[in-house]
LUMROBA-722406 format. One line per 5 residues: number of its first residue (from 0); their letters; for each residue z, x, y of C-alpha. Coordinates in nm, 3 decimals. Layout:
N
NUM> a> Z,X,Y | ...
//
This chain:
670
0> xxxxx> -3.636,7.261,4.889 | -3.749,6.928,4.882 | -4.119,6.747,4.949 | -4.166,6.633,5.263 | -4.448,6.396,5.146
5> xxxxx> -4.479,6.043,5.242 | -4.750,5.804,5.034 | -4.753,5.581,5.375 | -4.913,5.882,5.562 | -5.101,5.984,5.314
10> xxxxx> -5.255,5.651,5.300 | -5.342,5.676,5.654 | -5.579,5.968,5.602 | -5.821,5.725,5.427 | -5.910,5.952,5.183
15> xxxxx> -6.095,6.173,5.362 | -6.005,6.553,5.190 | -5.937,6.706,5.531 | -5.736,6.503,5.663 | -5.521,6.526,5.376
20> xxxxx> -5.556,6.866,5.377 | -5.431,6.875,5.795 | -5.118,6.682,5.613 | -5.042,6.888,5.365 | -5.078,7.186,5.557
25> xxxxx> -4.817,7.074,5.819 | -4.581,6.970,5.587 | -4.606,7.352,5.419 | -4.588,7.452,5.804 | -4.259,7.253,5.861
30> xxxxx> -4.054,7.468,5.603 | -3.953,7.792,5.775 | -3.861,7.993,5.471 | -4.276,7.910,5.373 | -4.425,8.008,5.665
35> xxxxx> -4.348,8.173,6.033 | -4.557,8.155,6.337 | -4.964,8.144,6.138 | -4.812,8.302,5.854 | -4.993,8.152,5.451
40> xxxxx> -5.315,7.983,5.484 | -5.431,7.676,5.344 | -5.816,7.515,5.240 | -6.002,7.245,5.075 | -6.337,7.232,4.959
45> xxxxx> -6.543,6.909,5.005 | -6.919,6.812,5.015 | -7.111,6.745,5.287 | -7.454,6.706,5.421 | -7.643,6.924,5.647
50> xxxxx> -7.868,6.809,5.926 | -8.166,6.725,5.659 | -7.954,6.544,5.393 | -7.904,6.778,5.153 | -7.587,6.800,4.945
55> xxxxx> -7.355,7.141,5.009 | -7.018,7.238,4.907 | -6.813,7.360,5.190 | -6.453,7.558,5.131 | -6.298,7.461,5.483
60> xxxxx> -5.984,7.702,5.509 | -5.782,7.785,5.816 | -5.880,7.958,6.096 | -5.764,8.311,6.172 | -5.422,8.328,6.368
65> xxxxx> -5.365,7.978,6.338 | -5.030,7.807,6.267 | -4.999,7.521,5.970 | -4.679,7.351,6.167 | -4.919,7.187,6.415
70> xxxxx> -5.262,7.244,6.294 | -5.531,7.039,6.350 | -5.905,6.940,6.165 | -6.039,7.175,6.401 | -5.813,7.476,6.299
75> xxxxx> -6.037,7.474,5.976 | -6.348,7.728,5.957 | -6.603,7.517,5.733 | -6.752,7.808,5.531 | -7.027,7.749,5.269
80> xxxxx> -6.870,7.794,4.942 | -7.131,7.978,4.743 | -7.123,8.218,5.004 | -6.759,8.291,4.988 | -6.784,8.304,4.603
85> xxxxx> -7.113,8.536,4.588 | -6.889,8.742,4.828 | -6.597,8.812,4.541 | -6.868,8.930,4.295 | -6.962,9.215,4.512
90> xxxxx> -6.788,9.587,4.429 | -6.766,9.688,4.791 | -6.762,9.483,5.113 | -6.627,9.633,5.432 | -6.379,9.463,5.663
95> xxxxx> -6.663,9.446,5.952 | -6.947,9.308,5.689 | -6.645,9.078,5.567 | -6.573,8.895,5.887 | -6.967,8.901,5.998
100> xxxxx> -7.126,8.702,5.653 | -6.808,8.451,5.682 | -6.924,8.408,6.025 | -7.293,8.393,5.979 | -7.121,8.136,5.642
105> xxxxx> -6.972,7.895,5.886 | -7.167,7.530,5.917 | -6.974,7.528,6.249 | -7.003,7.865,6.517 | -6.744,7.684,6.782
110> xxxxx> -6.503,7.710,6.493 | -6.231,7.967,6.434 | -6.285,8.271,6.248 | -6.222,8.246,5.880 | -5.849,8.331,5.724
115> xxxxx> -5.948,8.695,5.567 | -5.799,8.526,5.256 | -6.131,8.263,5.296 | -6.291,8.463,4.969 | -5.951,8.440,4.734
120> xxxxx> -5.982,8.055,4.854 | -6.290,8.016,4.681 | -6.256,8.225,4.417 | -5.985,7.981,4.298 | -6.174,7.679,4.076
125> xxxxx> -5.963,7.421,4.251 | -6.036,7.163,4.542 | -5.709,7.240,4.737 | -5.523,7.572,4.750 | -5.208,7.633,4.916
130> xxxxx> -5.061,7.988,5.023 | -4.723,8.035,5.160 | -4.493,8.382,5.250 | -4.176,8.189,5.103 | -3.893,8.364,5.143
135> xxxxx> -3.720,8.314,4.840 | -4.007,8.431,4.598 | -4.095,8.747,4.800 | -3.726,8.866,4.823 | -3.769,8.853,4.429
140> xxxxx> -4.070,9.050,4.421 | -3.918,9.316,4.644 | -3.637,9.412,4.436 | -3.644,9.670,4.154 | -3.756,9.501,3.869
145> xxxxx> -3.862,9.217,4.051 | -4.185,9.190,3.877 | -3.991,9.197,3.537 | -3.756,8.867,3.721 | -4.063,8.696,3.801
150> xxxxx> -4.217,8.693,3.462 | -3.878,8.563,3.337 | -3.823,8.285,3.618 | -4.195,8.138,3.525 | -4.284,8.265,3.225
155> xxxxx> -4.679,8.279,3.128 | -4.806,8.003,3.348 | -4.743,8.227,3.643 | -5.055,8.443,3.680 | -4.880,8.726,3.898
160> xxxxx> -5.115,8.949,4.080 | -4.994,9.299,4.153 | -4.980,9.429,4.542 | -5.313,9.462,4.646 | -5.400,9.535,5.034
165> xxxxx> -5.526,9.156,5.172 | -5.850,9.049,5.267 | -6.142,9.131,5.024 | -5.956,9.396,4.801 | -5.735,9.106,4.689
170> xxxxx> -5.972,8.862,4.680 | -6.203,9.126,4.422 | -5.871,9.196,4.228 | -5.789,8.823,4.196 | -6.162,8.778,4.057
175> xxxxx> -6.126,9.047,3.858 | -5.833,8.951,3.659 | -5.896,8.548,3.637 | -6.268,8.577,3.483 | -6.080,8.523,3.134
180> xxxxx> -5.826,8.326,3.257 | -5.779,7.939,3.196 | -5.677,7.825,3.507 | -5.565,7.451,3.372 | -5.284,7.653,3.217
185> xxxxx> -5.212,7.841,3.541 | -4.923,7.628,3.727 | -4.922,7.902,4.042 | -5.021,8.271,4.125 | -4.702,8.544,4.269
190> xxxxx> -4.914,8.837,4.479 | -4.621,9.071,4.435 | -4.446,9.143,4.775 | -4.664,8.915,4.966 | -4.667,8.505,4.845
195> xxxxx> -4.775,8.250,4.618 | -5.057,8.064,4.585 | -5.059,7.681,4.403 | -5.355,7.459,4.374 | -5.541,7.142,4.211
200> xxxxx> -5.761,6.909,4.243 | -5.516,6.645,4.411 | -5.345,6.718,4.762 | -4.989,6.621,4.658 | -5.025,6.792,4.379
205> xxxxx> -5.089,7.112,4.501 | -4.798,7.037,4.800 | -4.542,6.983,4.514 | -4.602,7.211,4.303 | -4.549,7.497,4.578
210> xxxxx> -4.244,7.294,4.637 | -4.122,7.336,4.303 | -4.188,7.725,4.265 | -4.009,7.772,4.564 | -3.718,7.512,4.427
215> xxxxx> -3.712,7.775,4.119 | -3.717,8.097,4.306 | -3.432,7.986,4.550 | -3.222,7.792,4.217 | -3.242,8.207,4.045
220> xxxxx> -3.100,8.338,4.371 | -2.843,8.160,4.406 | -2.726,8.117,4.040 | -2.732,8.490,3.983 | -2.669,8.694,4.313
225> xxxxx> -2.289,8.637,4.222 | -2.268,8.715,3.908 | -2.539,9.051,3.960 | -2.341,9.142,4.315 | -1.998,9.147,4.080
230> xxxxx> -2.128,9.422,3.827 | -2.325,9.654,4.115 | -2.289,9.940,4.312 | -2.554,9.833,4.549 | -2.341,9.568,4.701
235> xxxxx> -2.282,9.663,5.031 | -1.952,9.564,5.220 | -1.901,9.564,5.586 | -1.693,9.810,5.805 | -1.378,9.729,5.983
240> xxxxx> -1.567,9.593,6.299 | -1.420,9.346,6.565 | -1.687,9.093,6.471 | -1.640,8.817,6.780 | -2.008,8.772,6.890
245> xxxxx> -1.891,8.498,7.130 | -1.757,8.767,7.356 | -1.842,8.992,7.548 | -1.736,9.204,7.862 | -1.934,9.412,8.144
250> xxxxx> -1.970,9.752,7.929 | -2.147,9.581,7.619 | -2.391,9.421,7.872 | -2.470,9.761,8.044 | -2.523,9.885,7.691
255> xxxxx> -2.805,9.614,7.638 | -2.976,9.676,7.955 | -2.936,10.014,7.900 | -3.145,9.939,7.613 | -3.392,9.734,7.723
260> xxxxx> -3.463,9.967,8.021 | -3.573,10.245,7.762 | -3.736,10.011,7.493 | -3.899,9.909,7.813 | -3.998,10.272,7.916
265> xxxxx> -4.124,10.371,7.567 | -4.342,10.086,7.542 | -4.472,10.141,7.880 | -4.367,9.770,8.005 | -4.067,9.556,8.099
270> xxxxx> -3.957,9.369,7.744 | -3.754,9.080,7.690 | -3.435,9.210,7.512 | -3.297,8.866,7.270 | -2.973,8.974,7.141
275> xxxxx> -2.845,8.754,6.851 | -2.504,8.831,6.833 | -2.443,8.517,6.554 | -2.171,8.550,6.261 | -2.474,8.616,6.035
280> xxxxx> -2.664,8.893,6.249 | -2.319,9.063,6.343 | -2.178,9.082,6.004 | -2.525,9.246,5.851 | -2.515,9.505,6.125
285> xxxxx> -2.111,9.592,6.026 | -2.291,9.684,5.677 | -2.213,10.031,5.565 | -2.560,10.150,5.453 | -2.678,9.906,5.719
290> xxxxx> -2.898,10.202,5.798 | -3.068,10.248,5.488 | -3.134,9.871,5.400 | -3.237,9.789,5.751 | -3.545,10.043,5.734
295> xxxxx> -3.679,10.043,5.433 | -3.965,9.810,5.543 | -4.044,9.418,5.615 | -4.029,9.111,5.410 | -4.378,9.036,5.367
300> xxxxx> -4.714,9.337,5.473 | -4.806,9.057,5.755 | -4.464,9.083,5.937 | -4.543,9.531,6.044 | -4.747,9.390,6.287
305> xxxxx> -4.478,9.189,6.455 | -4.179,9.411,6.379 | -4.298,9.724,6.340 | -4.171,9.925,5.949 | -3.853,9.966,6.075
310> xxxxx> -3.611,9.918,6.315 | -3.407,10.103,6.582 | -3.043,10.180,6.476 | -2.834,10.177,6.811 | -2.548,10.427,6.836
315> xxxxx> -2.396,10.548,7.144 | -2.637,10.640,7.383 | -2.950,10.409,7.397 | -3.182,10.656,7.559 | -3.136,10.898,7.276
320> xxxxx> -3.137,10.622,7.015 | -3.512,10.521,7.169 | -3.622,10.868,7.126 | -3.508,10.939,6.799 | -3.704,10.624,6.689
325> xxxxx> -4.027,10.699,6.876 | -3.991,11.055,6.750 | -3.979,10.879,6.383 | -4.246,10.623,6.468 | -4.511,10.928,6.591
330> xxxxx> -4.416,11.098,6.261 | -4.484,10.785,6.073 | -4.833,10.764,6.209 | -4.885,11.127,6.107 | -4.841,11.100,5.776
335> xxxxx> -5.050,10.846,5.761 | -5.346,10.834,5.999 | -5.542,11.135,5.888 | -5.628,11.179,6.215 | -5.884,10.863,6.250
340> xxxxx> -5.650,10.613,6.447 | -5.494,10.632,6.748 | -5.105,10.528,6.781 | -5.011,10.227,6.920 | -4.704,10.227,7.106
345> xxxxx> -4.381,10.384,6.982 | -4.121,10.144,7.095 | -3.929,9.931,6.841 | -3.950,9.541,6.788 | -3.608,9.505,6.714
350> xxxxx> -3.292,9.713,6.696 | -2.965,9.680,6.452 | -2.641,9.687,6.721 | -2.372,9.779,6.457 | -2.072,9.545,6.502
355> xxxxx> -2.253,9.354,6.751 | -2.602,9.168,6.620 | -2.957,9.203,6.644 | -3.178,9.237,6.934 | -3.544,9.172,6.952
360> xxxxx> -3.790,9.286,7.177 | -4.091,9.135,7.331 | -4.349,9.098,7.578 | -4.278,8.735,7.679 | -4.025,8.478,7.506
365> xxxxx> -4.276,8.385,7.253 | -4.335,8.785,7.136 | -3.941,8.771,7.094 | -3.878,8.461,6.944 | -4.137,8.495,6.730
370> xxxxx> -3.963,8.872,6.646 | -3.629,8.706,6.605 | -3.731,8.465,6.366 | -3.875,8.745,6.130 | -3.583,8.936,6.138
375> xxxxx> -3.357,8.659,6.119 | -3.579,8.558,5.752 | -3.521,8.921,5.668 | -3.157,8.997,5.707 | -3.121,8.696,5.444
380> xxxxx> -3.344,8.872,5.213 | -3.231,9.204,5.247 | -2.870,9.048,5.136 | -3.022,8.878,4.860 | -3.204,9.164,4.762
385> xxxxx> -2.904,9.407,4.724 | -2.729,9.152,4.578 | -2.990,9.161,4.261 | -2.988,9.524,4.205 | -3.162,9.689,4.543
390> xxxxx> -3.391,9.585,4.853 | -3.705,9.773,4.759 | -4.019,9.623,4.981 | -4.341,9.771,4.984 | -4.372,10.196,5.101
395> xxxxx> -4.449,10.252,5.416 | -4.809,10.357,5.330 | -4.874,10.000,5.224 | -4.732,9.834,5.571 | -4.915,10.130,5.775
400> xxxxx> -5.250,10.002,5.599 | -5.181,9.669,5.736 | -5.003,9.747,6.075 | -5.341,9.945,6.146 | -5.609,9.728,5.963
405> xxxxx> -5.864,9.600,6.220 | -5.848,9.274,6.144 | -5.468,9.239,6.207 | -5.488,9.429,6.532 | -5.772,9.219,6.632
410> xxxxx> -5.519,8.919,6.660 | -5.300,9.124,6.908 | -5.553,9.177,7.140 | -5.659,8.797,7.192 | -5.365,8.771,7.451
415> xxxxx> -5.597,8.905,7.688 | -5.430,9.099,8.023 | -5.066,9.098,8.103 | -4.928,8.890,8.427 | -4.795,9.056,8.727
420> xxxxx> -4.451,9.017,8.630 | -4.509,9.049,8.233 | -4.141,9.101,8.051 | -3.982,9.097,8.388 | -3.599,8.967,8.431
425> xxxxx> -3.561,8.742,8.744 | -3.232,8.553,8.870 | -3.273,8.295,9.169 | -3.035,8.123,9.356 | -3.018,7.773,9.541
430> xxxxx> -3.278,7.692,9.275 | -3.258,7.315,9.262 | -3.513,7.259,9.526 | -3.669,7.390,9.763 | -3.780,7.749,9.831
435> xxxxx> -3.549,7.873,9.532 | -3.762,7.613,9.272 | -4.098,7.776,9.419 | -3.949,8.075,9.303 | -3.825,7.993,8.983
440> xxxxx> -4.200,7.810,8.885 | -4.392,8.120,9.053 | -4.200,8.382,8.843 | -4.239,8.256,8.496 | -4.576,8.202,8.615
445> xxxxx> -4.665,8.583,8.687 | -4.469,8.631,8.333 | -4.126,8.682,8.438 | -3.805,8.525,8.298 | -3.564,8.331,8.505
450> xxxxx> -3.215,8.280,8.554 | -3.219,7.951,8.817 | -2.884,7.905,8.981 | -2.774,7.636,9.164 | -2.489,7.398,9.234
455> xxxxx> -2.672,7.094,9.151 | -2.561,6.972,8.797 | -2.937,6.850,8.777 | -3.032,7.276,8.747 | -2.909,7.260,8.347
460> xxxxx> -3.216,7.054,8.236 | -3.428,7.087,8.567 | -3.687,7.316,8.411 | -3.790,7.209,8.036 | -3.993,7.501,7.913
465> xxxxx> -3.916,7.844,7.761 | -3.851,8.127,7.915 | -3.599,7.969,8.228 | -3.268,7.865,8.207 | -3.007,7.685,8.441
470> xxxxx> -2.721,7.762,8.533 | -2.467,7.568,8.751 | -2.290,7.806,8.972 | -2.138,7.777,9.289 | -2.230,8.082,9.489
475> xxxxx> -1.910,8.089,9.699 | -1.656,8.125,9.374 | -1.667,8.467,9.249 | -1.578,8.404,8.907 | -1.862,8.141,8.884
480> xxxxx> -2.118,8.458,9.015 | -1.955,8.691,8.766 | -2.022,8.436,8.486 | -2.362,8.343,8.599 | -2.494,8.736,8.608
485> xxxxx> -2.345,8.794,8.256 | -2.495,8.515,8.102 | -2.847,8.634,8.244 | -2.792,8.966,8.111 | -2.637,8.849,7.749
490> xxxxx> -2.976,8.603,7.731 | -3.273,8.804,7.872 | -3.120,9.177,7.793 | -3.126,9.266,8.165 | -3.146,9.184,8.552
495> xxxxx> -3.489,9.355,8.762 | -3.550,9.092,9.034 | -3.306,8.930,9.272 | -3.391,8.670,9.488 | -3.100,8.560,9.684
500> xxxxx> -3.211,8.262,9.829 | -2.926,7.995,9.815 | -2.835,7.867,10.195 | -2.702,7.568,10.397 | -2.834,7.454,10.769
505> xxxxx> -2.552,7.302,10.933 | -2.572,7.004,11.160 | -2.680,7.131,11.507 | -2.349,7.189,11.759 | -2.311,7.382,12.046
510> xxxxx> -2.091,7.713,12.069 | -1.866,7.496,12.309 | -1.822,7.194,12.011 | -1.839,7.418,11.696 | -1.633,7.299,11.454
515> xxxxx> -1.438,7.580,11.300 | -1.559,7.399,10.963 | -1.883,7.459,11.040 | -1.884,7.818,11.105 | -1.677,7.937,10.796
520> xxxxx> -1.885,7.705,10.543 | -2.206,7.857,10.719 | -2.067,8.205,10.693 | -1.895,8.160,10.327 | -2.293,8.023,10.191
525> xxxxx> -2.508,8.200,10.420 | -2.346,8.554,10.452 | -2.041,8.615,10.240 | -2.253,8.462,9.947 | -2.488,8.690,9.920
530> xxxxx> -2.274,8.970,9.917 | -2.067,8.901,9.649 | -2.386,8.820,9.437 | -2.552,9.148,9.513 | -2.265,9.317,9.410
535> xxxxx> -2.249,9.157,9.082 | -2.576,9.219,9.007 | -2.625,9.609,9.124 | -2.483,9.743,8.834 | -2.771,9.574,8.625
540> xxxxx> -3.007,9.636,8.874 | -2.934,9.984,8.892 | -3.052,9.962,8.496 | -3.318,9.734,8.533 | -3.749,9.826,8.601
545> xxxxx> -3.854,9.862,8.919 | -3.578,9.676,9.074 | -3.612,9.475,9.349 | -3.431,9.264,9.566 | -3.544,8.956,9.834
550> xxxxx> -3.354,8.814,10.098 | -3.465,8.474,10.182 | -3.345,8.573,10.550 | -3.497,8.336,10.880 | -3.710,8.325,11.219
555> xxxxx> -3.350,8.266,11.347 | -3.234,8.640,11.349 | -3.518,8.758,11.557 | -3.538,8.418,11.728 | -3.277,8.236,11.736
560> xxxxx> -3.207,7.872,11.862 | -2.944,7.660,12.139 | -2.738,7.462,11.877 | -2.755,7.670,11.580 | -2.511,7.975,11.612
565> xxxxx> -2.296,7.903,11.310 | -2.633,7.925,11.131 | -2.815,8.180,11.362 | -2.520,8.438,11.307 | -2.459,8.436,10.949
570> xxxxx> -2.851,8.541,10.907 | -2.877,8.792,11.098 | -2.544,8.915,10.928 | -2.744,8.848,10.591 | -3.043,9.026,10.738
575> xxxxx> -2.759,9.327,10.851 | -2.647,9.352,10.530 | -2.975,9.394,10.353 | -3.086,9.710,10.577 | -2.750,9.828,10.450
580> xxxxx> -2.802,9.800,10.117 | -3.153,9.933,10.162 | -3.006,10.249,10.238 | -2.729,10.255,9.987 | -2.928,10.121,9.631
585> xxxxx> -3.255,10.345,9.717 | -3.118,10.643,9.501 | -3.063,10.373,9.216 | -3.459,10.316,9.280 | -3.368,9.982,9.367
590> xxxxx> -3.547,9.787,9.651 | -3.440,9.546,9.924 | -3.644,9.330,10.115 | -3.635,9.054,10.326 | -3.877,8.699,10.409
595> xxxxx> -3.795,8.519,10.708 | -3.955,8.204,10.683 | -3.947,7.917,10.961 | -4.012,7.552,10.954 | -4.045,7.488,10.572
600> xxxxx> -4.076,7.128,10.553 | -4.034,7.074,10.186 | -3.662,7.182,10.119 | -3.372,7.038,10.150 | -3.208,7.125,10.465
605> xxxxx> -3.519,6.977,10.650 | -3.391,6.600,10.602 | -3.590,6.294,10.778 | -3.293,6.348,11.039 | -3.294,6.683,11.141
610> xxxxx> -3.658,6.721,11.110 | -3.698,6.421,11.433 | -3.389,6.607,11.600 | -3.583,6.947,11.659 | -3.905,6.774,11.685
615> xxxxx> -3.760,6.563,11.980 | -3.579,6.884,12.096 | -3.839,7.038,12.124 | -4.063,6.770,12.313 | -4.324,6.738,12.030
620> xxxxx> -4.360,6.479,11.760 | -4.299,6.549,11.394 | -4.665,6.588,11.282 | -4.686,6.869,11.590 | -4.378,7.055,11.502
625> xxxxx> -4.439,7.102,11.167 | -4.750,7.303,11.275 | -4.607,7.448,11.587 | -4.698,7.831,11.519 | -4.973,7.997,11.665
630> xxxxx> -5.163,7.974,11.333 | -5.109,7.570,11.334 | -5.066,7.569,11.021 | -4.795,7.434,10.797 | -4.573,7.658,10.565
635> xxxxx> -4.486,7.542,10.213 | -4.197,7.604,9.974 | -4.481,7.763,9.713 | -4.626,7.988,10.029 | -4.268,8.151,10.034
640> xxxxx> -4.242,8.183,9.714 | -4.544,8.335,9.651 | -4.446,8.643,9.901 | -4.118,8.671,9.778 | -4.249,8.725,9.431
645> xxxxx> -4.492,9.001,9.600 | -4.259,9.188,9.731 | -4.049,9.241,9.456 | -4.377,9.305,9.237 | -4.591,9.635,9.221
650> xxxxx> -4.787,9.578,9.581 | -4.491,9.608,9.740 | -4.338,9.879,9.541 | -4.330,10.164,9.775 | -4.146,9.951,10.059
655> xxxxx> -3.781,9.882,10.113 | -3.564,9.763,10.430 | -3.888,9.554,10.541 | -3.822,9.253,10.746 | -4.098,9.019,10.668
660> xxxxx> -4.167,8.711,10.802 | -4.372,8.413,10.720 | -4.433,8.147,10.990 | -4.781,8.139,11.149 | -4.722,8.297,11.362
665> xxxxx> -4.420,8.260,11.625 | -4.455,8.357,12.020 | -4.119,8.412,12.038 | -4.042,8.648,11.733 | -4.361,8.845,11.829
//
């Protein structure tokens, strides 16, 4: 590992402790194997003055739940240091009384809540103090004799701290143990199984020496894994899998949704199923004891609450595999709750696929990424771990302690309510623009993920932000469908909404002039389409939660117009073949509707052009057609959308074969 720091920006803070402390922090927070997603916590303590000019010493350490890769002077609770310190002298001091005096502490209320490491922080003589999760020291700590390694990789100016539960009962044990100690001759401090701490009077300082430690603790592992792993027994090897996580074929992407669907079910929510099906992720899950080194607990005490102890170990039948975990998860409560908590829920966070990857489960993409990223930091330890004589974490008493504490569950519970369409898998068609677009953006807005096809290259890069992806497909080529439903399935874990929205209008032409052209392109996109996508997708619909499928039909089937039967026919067809399927896909639980909008202005088959041609046809000027419904008023892409996205949501979740349409109101189709 090498420092990050740079003597030009650190100029640029002026001096001012803080904001050399906001640099330092992010530079910590730009090193994965330090820190992951508000893991460590840093401080500084500075003088100020209060409102009447008197001189006080303030520790200012991060806020609660916040995340040193991108915080900010304001991510800092400013806590009065004799406070904090007068708080480590005290025997007792309950979690509740903990968080309350830091509060009541703070020079600033609008700030966050204090790190619950705020009383180590001051406990420790030194202006700046830096705390990281890094990898490669804790995979030391949590191996046999890793307490023995430790005292051999530093030697006596490591003062190494034993595990101790965090919040005050570390912060008292630290206190405890240092009220002898020379801290000048202390270069760092190892909490067993948790971090390290460095510190000093000088930001860089402090920032390179964690640097360094780390630099050491990654140096041992690499220098001796080979030469331990060649004298071991606990070196395990892989089995004689097919490892080609490229690949993958129709029956391994049943298996995931079949999966998700009961992760889903035991959590009591639609999930987000990530698989990582990677060289490294595929060979750990070939391991032979894969089982045994995958569950014997988490890298670091913080990670239970993302990740649960352990994971799920997928066999044959996913349902049964889901039980048997919840079934171990309940027992694991048991043992520990003495009957004073109540469980939270028993699905896993993440599952070893042996011979295939990892998946990990979540909420929304950031529960899952942030998931994957854990587990992707602890497959490397585990292997390093073995490799140095045995993976032994913490016992699952210790990560229950944490997975339960208050304080850690009161970070969970700041995401407030879930969205309509929370963990939900979505796939939209004729996405570009459009209706399809106001589909795409009103999904991921009620918490779904999308899959947004289209045929416009544009589609790949249209929609920068997480939790959507493009795909180019051209709805008429089978293969391209095929392709396009797989890769939903391989990147989401699943398919639960349909929206089959992609269509053309063709230029207007009389039954007597139509071009044969027209008619087959107008029944190939508008009919034949649609068909061949639903049929790709029922067999992961059939697996998916609450199901449901939308038509993006028209006023044209119950009203149709002179000039447009090459349009007017395939729709109703389209509308045909959705009552059909309605009756076919209800045992499978799965639900098909359909929206017939009219006159949507803002898409593309409403060109300059063909917008004056019906307007003229019609004997009315643009500005009157566009609001010629008995409502007068004008329908919007985003209007659709937003009724598509109800009907395949809970209010609609009792109705299927509805024919629904959405046009203020037309004489004609009433």
């Amino acid at each position: 590992m090498k420092s990050r720091w740079s003597e030009r920006e650190a100029r640029r803070c002026g001096g001012d402790p803080l904001a050399l402390r906001v640099y330092t922090s992010r530079l910590l927070g730009q090193e994965p194997t330090l820190v992951l997603h508000g893991g460590g916590n840093t401080s500084v303590k500075a003088p100020v003055r209060d409102l009447f000019g008197e001189p006080e010493e303030i520790l200012y350490v991060k806020g609660s739940g916040g995340d040193l890769k991108t915080i900010d002077a304001s991510g800092f609770s400013p806590v009065r240091l004799d406070v904090a310190r007068r708080m480590a002298e005290l025997e007792r001091l309950s979690d509740t009384a903990m968080v309350t005096t830091q509060r009541a502490a703070m020079i600033d209320p609008g700030a966050p809540n204090p790190s619950v490491e705020a009383i180590l922080h001051a406990v420790v003589p030194f202006c700046y103090v830096d705390h990281t999760h890094a990898d490669a020291v804790v995979t030391i700590t949590n191996t046999r004799d890793g307490a023995d390694r430790i005292h051999r990789i530093y030697g006596k100016r490591m003062l190494i701290v034993p595990y101790v539960m965090p919040g005050f009962l570390l912060s008292r044990k630290v206190y405890e143990m240092t009220r002898e100690v020379d801290w000048s001759r202390c270069d760092g401090m190892v909490l067993m199984n948790h971090g390290v701490f460095t510190f000093a009077d000088d930001a860089r300082v402090s920032y390179e020496r964690m640097i360094r430690i780390v630099t050491v603790a990654e140096s041992y592992l690499r220098r001796t894994a080979k030469t331990v792993a060649s004298r071991t027994s606990h070196v395990v090897r892989p089995l004689s899998y097919d490892l080609r996580p490229t690949t993958y074929d129709r029956s391994c992407l049943e298996q995931l949704a079949r999966l998700r669907r009961a992760v889903s079910c035991a959590r009591g929510g639609a999930v987000v199923a990530r698989w990582e099906p990677g060289d490294e992720a595929a060979a750990f899950s070939a391991l032979r004891n894969v089982t045994s080194v995958a569950t014997r607990g988490t890298l670091t005490p913080d990670h239970v609450i993302r990740t649960k102890p352990f994971p799920l170990i997928v066999r044959r039948n996913p349902e049964a595999d889901v039980e048997r975990f919840t079934v171990a998860y309940r027992r694991y409560f048991a043992r520990h709750a003495n009957g004073k908590l109540t469980c939270l829920d028993p699905a896993p966070r993440w599952a070893v696929w042996p011979g295939r990857g990892i998946v990990a489960f979540g909420r929304s993409m950031q529960d899952v990424g942030i998931v994957a990223d854990i587990v992707r930091h602890t497959l490397r330890a585990i292997r390093a771990g073995e490799a140095l004589g045995g993976w032994r974490p913490l016992p699952q008493r210790a990560l229950f302690d944490v997975e339960y504490w208050e304080l850690e569950q009161a970070k969970l519970k700041k995401g407030g309510a879930s969205l309509p369409l929370q963990g939900k898998v979505a796939l939209v068609t004729g996405a570009a623009s459009g209706i399809g677009k106001a589909c795409v953006e009103t999904l991921r807005a009620q918490g779904a993920v999308v899959a947004a096809l289209d045929i416009d290259r544009r589609i790949v890069s249209l929609f920068a932000q997480p939790g959507i992806i493009g795909v180019r497909c051209d709805v008429t080529d089978a293969r391209q469908v095929d392709a396009a439903v797989q890769e939903t399935v391989r990147h989401f874990g699943g398919l639960d909404i349909l929206i089959s929205n992609a269509g053309i209008f063709p230029a207007s032409e009389s039954i007597a002039r139509l071009r044969q052209e027209t008619w087959n392109r107008s029944v190939s996109v508008n009919l034949s389409s649609h068909q061949r996508l639903l049929q790709a997708c029922i067999p992961y619909l059939s697996l998916g939660i609450e199901p449901s499928v939308v038509i993006i039909g028209s006023k044209n089937v119950a009203a149709p117009g002179p000039g447009a039967a090459a349009y007017s026919v395939a729709k109703a067809g389209l509308a045909q073949l959705a009552r059909v399927a309605a009756l076919e896909l209800a045992s499978s639980g799965i639900r098909v509707n359909v929206v017939h909008p009219n006159q949507v202005f803002d898409t593309a088959i409403w060109t300059p052009q063909v917008l004056a041609s019906r307007a003229k046809q019609y004997g009315l000027s643009v500005e009157q057609y566009k609001s010629n419904n008995l409502l007068n008023v004008e329908i919007t892409s985003r209007d659709v959308a937003q009724l598509a996205c109800a009907m395949a949501g809970s209010l609609f979740a009792k109705t299927t074969g509805a024919q629904v349409p959405i046009d203020g109101g037309n004489d004609r189709v009433i």
